[in-house]
N, C-alpha and C positions, 0 to 999 in steps of 0.2 A: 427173305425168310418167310414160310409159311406162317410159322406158329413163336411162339414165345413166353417165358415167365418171367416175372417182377416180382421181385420180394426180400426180405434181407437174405445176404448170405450166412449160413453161421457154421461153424467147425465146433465137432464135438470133441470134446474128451471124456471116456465112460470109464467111471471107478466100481468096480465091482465090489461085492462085500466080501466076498474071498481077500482084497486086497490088490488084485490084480488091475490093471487099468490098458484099454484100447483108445490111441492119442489118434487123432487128424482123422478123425470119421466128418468127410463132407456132410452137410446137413442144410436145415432152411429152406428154400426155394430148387435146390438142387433135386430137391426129390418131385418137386411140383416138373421140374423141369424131366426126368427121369421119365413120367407120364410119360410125357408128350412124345419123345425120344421112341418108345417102343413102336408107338406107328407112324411115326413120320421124322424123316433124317431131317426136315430144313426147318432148323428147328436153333433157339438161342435164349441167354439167359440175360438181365439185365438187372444191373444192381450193383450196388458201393460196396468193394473188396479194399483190403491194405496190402502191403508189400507181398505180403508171406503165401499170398492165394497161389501164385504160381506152385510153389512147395505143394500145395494140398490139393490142388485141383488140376494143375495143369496137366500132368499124367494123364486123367483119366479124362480133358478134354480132347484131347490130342490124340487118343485112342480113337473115341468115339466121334470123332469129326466135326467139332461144337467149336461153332467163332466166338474168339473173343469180344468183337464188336460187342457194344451193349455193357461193358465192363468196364466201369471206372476205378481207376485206383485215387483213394483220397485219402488215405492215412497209414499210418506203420503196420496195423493190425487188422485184419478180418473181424469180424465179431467171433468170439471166443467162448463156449459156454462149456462147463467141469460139470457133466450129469452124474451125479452120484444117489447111485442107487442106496436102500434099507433093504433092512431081511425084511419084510413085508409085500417089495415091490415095487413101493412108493419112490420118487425119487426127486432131489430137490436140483434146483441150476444154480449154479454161481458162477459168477464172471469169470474168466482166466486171466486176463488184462488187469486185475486190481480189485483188492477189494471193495473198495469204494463207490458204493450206490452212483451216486454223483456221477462218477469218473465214467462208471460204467453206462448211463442217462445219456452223457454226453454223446459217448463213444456207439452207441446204438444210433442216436438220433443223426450221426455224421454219416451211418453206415448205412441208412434209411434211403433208397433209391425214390424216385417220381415221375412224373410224366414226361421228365425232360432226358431222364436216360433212354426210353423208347422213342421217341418222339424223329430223332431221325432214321430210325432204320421203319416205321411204321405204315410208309408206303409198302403195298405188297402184301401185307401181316393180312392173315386170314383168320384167327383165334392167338385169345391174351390170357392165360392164365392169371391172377390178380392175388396173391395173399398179401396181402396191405391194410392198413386201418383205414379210419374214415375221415381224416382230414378232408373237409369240403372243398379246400381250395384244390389238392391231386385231383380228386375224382370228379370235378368241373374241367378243367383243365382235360385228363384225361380223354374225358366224354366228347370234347370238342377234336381232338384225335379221330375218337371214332366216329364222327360224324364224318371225318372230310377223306377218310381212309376207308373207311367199309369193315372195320372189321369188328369181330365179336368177342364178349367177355365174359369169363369165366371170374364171379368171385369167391372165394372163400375164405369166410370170415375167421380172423385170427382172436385167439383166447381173449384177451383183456377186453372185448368187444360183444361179448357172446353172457353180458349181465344186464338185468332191467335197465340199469342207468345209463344204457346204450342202447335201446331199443331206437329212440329217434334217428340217433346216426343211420345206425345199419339201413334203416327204411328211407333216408337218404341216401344211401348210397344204392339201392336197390332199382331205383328209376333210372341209373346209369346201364346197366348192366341186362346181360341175356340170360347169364347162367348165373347159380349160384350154390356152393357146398356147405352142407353144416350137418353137426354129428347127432346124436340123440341125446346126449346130456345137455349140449348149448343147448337146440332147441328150448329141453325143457325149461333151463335156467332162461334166457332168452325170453320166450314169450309166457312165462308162467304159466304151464304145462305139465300135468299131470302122465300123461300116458303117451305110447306110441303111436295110437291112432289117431288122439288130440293132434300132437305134432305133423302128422300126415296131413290131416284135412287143412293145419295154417298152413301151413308150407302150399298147398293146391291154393290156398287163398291169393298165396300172393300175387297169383297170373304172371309167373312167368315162364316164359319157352322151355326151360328147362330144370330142375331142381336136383341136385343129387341130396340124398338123405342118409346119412354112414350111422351104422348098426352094432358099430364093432367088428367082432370076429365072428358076428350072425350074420353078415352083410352088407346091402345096401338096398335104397330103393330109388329106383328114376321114377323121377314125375314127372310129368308134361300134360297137357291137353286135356287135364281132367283126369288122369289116370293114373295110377301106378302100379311099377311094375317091381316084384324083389329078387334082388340076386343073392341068391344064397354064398358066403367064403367060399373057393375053392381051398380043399385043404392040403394044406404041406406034407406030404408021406416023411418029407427027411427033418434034420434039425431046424426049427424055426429059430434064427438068430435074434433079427433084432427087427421089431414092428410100427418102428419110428417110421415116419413117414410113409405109411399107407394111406392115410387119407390124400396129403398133398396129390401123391401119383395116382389114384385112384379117380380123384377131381380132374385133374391136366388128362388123365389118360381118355374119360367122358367127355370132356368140351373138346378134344379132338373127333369124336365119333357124332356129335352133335354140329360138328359144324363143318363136318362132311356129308352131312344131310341122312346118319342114319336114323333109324326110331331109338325112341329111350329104351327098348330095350336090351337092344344092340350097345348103345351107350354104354348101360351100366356092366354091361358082360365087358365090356374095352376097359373099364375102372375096374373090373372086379379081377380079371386077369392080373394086369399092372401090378396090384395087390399084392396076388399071389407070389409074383417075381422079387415083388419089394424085400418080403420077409427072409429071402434064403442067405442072406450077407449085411452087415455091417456100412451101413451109407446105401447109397445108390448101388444098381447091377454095374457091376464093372467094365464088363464090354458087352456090346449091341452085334454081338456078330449073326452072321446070316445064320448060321445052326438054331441059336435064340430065336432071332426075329422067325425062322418056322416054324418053332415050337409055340409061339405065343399065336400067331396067326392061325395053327391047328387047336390050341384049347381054345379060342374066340369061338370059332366055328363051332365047336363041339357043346360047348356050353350052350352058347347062345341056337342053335338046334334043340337042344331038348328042352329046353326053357321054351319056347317060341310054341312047341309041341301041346306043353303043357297047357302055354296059354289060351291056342286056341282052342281047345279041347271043355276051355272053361268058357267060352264066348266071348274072347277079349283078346283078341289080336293084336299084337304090337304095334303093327303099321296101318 
């Protein structure tokens, strides 16, 4: 397998405030993996599921032609999370396995995959998608991976991670890694950061090959080489369902175009597309069929055209 994601797996159940609720929405790393999926078939996920994964997932592996290699089953339960939304928008997660913090602590930290779920299929692996924390001993471990394999990582850093009192990790974990994704509120929260263009110039500071920088539903920006570049949303004409994981797929869908050797701003138009596909349905695109994979390969093209257009017209070339 070319490509890959790592991260927990988690299944949603969404409680409306009408009262209404949608159960077994795929979720977690499946959307990181979703990315990747749109431009490239050989392609796999890797991480600790319970019994019940088949139920909720298997259908829609087995559509879309996704090994299960890389899947452990180690407990009764997948991770479990009840999103319930407020009339304001807001919305808080509670466990679905029990109420009990504890219970649920455990149950996360059982479900928690590492270097050792990749680690045999890692010959071959060409980019690693990474949403994981910063335990030093993974991301040492890991790195020793990528040394003796060749291959390149994408990280993006997950919430509880993305506050002052983790600045050191992160920047630990940053000497590992090629690529890396984070949104505009982390950032700001992150490095004590005022504005967007503050956040811009840290983010170029930290010299790396690649940086994705998520804007919300303004965008994105790739950085590389001293530069960057912004992709504007493309926008949804029809109903936007649900905007859960655009960032993951937006990140996996760039470190695929970054480590097929295109320019960042090719990158960010490969994440910024992703995006767009993300939002029309409930979990992940359901199937990858050829009709899809045209239509995504023609707005690639088209975006990234006029964007490229733009840029050079300002004196700043992509490539």
């Amino acid at each position: 397998m070319r490509y890959g994601a790592v991260g927990c797996i988690i299944t949603n159940r969404i409680d409306f405030t009408d009262g209404s609720q949608i159960d077994g929405i795929m979720g977690g790393t499946v959307y990181g993996l979703e990315g990747i999926r749109f431009y490239d078939e050989s392609c796999q996920l890797f991480g600790n599921v319970g019994d019940d994964f088949e139920r909720d997932y298997g259908p829609w592996m087995d559509r879309n032609r996704i090994p299960r290699a890389g899947i452990a089953t180690v407990g009764e339960y997948t991770i479990y999370d009840i999103v319930r939304y407020a009339a304001d928008g807001t919305y808080e997660e509670i466990p679905g396995h029990g109420e009990s913090y504890d219970e649920f602590r455990f149950n996360f930290g059982v479900m928690t995959p590492d270097h050792r779920n990749v680690a045999p299929y890692a010959d071959g692996l060409k980019g690693l998608y990474v949403a994981l924390g910063t335990d030093p001993v993974f991301w040492r471990e890991l790195y020793a991976l990528k040394q003796r394999y060749g291959f390149q990582i994408m990280y993006e850093v997950i919430h509880m991670d993305t506050f002052p009192d983790r600045l050191d990790r992160v920047m630990n974990v940053l000497q590992y890694v090629d690529m890396f994704s984070i949104n505009l509120p982390e950032t700001k929260r992150l490095f004590g950061l005022e504005t967007e263009q503050q956040c811009i110039d840290k983010l170029k500071s930290l010299n790396l090959p690649f940086v994705l920088f998520r804007v919300g539903d303004r965008g994105l920006y790739a950085i590389s080489g001293g530069k960057h570049f912004f992709v504007p949303c493309l926008r949804y004409e029809g109903k936007v369902q649900d905007p859960t994981g655009c960032g993951n797929s937006s990140t996996s869908a760039s470190m695929v175009g970054f480590c097929e050797g295109h320019d960042p701003l090719m990158c960010g138009v490969m994440g910024s597309v992703a995006a767009h596909f993300n939002v029309r349905q409930y979990g992940p695109v359901q199937d990858f069929s050829p009709e899809l994979m045209a239509e995504v390969r023609q707005m690639v093209h088209t975006q990234y055209d006029q964007l490229a257009k733009q840029y050079i017209a300002q004196g700043q070339p992509p490539r």
